[in-house]
Z-matrix of the N, CA and C atoms (Angstrom, degrees):
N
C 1 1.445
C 2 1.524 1 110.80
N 3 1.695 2 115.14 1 -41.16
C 4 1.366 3 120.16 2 -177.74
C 5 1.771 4 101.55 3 -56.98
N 6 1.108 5 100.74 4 -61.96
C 7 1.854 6 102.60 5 -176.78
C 8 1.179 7 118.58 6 -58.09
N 9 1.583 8 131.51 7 -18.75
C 10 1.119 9 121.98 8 177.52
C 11 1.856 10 116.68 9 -88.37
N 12 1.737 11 90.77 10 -24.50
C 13 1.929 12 80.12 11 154.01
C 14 1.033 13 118.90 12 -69.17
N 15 1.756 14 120.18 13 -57.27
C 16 1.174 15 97.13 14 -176.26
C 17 1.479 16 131.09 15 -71.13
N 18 0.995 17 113.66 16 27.49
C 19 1.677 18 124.20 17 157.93
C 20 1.800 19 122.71 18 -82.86
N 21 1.477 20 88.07 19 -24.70
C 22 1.420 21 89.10 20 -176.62
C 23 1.576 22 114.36 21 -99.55
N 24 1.363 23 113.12 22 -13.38
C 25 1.494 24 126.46 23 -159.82
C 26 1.802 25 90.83 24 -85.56
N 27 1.750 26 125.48 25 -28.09
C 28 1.228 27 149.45 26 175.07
C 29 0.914 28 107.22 27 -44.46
N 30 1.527 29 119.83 28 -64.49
C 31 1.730 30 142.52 29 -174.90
C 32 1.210 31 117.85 30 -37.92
N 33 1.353 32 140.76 31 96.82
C 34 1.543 33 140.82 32 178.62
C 35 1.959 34 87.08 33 -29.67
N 36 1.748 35 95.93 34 153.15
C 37 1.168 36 95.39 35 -171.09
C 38 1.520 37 87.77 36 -102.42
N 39 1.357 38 113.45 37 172.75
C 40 1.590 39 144.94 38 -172.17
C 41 1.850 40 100.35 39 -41.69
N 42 1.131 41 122.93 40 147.99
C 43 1.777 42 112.61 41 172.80
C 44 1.439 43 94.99 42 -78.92
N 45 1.233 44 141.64 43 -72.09
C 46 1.091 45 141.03 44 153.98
C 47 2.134 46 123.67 45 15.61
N 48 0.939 47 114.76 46 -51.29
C 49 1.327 48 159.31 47 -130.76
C 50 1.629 49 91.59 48 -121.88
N 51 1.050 50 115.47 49 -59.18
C 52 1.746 51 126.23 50 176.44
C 53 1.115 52 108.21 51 -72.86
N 54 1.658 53 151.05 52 -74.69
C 55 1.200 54 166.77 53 17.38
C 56 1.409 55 80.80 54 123.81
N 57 1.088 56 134.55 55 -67.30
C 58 1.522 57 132.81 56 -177.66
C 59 1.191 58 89.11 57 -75.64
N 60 1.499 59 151.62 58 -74.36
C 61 1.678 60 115.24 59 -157.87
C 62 1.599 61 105.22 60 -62.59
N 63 1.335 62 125.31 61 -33.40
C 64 1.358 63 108.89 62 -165.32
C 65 1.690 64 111.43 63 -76.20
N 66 1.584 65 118.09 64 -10.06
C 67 1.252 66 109.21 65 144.34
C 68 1.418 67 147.38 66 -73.89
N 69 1.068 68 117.43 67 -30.11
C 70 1.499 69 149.26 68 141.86
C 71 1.705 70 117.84 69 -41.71
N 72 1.500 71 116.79 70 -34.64
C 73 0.978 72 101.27 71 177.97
C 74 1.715 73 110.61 72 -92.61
N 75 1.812 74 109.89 73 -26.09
C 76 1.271 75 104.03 74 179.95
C 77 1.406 76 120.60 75 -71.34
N 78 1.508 77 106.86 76 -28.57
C 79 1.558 78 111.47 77 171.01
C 80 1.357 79 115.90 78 -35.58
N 81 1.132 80 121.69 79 -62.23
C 82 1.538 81 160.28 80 -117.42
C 83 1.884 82 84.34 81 -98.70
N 84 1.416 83 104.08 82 -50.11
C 85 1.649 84 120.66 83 -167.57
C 86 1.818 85 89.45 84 -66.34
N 87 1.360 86 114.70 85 -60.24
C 88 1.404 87 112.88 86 -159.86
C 89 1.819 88 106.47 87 -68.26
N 90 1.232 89 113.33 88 -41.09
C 91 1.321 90 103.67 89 -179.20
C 92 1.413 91 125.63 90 -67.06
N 93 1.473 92 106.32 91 2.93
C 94 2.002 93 103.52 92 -162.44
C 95 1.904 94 70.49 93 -118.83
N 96 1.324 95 133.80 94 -41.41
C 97 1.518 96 103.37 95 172.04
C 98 1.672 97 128.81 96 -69.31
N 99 1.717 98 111.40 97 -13.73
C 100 1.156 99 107.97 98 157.05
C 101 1.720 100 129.20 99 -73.34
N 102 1.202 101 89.67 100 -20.11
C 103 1.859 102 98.69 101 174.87
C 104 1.331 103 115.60 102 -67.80
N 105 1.140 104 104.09 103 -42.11
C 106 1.698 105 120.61 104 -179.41
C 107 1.648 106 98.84 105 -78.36
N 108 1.014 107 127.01 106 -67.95
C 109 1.810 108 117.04 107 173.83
C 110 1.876 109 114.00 108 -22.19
N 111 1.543 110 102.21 109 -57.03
C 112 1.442 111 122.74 110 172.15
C 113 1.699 112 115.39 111 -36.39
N 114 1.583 113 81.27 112 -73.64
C 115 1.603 114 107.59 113 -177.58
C 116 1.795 115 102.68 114 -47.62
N 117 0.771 116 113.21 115 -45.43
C 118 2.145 117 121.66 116 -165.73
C 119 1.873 118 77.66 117 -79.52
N 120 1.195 119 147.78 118 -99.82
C 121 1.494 120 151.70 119 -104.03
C 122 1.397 121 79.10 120 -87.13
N 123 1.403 122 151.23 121 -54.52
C 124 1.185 123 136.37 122 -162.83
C 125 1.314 124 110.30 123 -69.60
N 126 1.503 125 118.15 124 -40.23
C 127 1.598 126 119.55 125 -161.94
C 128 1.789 127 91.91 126 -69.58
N 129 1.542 128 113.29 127 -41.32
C 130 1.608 129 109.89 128 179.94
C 131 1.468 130 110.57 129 -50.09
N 132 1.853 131 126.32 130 -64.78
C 133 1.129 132 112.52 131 174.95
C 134 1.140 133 140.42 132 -105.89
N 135 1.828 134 115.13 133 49.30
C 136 1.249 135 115.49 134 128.47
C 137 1.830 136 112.51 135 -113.06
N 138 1.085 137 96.34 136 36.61
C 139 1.886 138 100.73 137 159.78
C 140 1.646 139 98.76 138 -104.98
N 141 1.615 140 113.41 139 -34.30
C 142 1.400 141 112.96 140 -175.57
C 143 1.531 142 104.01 141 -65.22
N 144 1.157 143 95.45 142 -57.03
C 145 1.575 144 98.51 143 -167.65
C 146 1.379 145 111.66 144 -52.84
N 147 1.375 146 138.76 145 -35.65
C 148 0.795 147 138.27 146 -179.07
C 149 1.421 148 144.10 147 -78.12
N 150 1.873 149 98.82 148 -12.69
C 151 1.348 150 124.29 149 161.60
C 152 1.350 151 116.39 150 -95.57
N 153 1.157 152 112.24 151 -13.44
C 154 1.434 153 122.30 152 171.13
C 155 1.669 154 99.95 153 -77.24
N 156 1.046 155 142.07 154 -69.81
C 157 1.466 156 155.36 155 154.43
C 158 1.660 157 109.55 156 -15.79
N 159 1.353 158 119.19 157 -67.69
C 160 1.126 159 115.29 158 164.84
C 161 1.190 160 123.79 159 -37.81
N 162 1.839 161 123.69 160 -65.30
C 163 1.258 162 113.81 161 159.09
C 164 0.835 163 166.64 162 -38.64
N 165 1.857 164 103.61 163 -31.35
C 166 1.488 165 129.75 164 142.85
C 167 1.558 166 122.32 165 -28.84
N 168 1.888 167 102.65 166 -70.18
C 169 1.483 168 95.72 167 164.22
C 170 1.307 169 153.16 168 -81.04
N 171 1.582 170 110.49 169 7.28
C 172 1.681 171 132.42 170 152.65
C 173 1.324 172 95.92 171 -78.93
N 174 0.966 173 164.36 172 -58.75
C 175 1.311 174 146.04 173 170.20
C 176 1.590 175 128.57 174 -42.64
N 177 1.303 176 97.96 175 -44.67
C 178 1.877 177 110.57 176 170.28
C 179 1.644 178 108.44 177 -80.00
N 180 0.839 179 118.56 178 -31.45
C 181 1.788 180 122.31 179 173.37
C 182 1.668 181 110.20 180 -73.24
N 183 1.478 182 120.87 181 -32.09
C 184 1.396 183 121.81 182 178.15
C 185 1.191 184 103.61 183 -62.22
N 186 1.735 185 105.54 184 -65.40
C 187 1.214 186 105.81 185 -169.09
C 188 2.016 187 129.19 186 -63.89
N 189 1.347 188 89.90 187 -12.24
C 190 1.470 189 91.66 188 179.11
C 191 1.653 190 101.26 189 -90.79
N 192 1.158 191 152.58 190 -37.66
C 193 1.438 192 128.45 191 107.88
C 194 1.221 193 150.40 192 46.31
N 195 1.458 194 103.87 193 -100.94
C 196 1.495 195 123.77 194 156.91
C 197 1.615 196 106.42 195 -41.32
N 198 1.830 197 111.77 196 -51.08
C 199 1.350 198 113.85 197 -176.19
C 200 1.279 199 133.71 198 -65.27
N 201 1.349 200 107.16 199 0.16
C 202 2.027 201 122.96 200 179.26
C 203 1.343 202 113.46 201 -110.37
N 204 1.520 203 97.24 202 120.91
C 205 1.661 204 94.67 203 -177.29
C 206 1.469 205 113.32 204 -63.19
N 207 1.614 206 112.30 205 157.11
C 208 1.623 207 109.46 206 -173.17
C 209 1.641 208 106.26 207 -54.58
N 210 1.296 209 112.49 208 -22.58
C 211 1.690 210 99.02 209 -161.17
C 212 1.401 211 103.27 210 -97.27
N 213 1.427 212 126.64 211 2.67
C 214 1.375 213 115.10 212 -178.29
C 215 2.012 214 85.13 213 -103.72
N 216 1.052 215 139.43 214 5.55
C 217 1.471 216 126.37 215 176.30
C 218 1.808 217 83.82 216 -66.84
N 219 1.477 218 106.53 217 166.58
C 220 1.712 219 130.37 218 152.46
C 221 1.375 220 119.84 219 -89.08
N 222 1.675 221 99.96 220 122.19
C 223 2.031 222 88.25 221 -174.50
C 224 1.820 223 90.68 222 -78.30
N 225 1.276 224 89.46 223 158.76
C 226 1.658 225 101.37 224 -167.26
C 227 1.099 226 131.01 225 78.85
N 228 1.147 227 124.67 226 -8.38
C 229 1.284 228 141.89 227 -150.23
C 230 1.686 229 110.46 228 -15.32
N 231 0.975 230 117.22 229 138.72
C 232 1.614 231 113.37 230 -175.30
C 233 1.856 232 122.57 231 155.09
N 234 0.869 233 120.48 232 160.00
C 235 1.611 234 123.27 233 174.20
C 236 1.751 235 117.94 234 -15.84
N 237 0.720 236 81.66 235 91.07
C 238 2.183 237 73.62 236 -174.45
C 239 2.004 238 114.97 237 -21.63
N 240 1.235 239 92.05 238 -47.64
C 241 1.369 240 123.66 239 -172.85
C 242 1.961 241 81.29 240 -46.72
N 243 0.948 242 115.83 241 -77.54
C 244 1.751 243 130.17 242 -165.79
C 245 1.353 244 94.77 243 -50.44
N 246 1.160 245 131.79 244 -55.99
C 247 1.207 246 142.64 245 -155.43
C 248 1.428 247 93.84 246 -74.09
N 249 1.838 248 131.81 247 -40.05
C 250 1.593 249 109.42 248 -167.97
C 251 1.540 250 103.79 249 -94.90
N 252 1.466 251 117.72 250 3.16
C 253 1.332 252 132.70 251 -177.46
C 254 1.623 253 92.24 252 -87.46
N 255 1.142 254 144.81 253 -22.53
C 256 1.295 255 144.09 254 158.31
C 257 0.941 256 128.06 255 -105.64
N 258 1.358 257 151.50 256 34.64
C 259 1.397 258 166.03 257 -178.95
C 260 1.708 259 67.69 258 -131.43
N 261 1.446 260 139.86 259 -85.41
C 262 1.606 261 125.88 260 -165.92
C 263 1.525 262 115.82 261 -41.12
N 264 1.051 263 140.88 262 -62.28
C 265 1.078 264 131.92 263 143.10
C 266 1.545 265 131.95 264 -16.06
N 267 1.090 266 117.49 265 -47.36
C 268 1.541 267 126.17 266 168.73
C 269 1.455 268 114.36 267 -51.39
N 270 1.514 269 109.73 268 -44.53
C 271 1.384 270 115.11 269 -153.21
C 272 1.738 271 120.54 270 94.00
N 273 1.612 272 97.31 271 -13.71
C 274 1.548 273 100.41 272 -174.82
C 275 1.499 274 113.84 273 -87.96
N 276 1.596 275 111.38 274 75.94
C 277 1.429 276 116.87 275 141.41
C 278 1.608 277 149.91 276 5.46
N 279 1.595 278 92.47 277 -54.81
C 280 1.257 279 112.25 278 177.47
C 281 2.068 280 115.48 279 -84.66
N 282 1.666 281 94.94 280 -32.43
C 283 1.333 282 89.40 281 176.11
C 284 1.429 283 113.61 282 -79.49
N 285 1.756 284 120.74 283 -24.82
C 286 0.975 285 125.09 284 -179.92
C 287 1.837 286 128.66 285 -65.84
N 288 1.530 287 104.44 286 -38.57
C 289 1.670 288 131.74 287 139.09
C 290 1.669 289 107.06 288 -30.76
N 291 1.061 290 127.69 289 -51.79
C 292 1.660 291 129.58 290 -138.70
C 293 1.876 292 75.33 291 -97.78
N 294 1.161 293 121.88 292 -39.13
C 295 1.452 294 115.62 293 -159.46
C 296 1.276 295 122.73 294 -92.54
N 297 2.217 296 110.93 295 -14.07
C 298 1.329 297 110.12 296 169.43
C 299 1.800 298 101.25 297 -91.09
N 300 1.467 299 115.08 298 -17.13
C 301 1.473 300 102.80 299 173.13
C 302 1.463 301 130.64 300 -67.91
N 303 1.481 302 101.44 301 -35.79
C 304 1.930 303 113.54 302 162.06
C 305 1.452 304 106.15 303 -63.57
N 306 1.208 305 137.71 304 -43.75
C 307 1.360 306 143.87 305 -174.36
C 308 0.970 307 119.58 306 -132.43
N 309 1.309 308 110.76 307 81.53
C 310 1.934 309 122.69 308 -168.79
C 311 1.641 310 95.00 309 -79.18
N 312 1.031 311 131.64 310 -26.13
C 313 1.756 312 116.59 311 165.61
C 314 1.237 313 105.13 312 -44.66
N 315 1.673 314 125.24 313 -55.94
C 316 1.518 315 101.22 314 -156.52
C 317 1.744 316 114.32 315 -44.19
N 318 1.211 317 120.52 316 -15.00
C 319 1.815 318 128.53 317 -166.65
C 320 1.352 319 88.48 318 -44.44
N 321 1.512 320 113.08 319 -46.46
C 322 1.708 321 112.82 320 -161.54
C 323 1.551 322 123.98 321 -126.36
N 324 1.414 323 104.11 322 12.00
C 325 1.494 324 124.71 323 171.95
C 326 1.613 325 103.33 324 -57.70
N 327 1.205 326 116.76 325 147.07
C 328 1.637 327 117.23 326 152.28
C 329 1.584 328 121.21 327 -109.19
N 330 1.506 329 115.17 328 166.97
C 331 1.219 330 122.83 329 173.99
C 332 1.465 331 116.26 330 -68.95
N 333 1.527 332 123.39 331 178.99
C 334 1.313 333 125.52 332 156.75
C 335 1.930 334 111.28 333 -40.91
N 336 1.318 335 79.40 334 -55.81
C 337 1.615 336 104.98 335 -163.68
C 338 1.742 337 93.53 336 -52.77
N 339 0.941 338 132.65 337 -27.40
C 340 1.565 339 133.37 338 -131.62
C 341 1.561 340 150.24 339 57.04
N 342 1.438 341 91.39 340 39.19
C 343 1.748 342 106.88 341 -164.52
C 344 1.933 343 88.93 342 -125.33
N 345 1.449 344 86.12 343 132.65
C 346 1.549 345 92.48 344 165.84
C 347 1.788 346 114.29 345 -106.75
N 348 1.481 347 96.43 346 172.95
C 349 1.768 348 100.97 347 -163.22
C 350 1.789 349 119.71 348 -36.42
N 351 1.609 350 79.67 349 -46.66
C 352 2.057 351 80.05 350 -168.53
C 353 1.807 352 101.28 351 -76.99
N 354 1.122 353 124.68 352 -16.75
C 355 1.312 354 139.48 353 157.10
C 356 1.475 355 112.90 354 -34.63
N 357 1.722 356 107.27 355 -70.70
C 358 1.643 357 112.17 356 175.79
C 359 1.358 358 107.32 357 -73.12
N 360 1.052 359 119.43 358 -30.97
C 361 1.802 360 118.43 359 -165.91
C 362 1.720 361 89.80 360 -60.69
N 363 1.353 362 105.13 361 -73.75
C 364 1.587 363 101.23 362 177.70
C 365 1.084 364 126.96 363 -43.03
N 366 1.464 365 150.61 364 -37.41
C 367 1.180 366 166.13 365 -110.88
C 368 1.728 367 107.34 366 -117.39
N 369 1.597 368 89.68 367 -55.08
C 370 1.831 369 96.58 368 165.92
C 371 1.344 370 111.82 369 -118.51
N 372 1.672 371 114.82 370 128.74
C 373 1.324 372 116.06 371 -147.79
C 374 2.238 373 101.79 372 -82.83
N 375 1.464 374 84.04 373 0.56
C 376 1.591 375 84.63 374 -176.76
C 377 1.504 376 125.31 375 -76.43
N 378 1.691 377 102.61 376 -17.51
C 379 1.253 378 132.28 377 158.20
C 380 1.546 379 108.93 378 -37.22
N 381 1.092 380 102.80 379 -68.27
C 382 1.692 381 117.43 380 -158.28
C 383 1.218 382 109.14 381 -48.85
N 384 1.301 383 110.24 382 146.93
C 385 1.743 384 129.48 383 167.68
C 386 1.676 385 95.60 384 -46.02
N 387 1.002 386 103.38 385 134.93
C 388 1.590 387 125.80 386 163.65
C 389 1.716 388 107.24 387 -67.13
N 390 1.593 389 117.98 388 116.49
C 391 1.052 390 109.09 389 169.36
C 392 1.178 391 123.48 390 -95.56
N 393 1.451 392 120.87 391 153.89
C 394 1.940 393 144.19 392 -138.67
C 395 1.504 394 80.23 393 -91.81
């Protein structure tokens, strides 16, 4: 039985039989080099597009920038909330004043943590106004 397969496995196979893998295999060849053509031209332009885009908005961010006088920027620039949580820390009163009058919410804003200003001010006694 063994020799009589391999008698048949011997036998040039069918043209038919060939002709279909050797179509099958070129198919197979052209569609995985069209995938890859795909794969390369898209990944290029959305890398273009996207450095192109980027640049767009370093260019629109400079210039809006350039367009603010130095004294209207914020020193510190950052979350008000952070900013009156450090003016308390400072001891500076006056910046801390200047920052619940622009943003009278912070009075009742909370932290990450969940503690609001007079919360931390009280909380660490190093905070506190120095008494006279």
């Amino acid at each position: 039985m063994l020799t009589r397969l391999r008698a048949q496995l011997r036998r040039p196979w069918p043209l038919r039989l060939r002709v279909t893998f050797a179509v099958t295999g070129a198919t197979a060849l052209v569609l995985a080099a069209a995938g890859v053509l795909v794969y390369v031209q898209f990944g290029r332009t959305l890398d273009a597009r996207t450095d192109a885009e980027l640049h767009d908005r370093v260019d629109a961010l400079t210039t809006l920038a350039a367009s603010v006088p130095p004294e209207e920027l914020i020193p510190d620039s950052g979350e008000p909330f952070a900013r009156a949580y450090r003016a308390l820390e400072a001891h500076d009163l006056d910046a801390l004043g200047a920052l619940l009058t622009r943003f009278p919410e912070l009075a009742a804003a909370r932290g990450t943590n969940g503690n609001d200003l007079l919360g931390m001010a009280g909380a660490t006694t190093h905070l506190m106004p120095k008494a006279v």
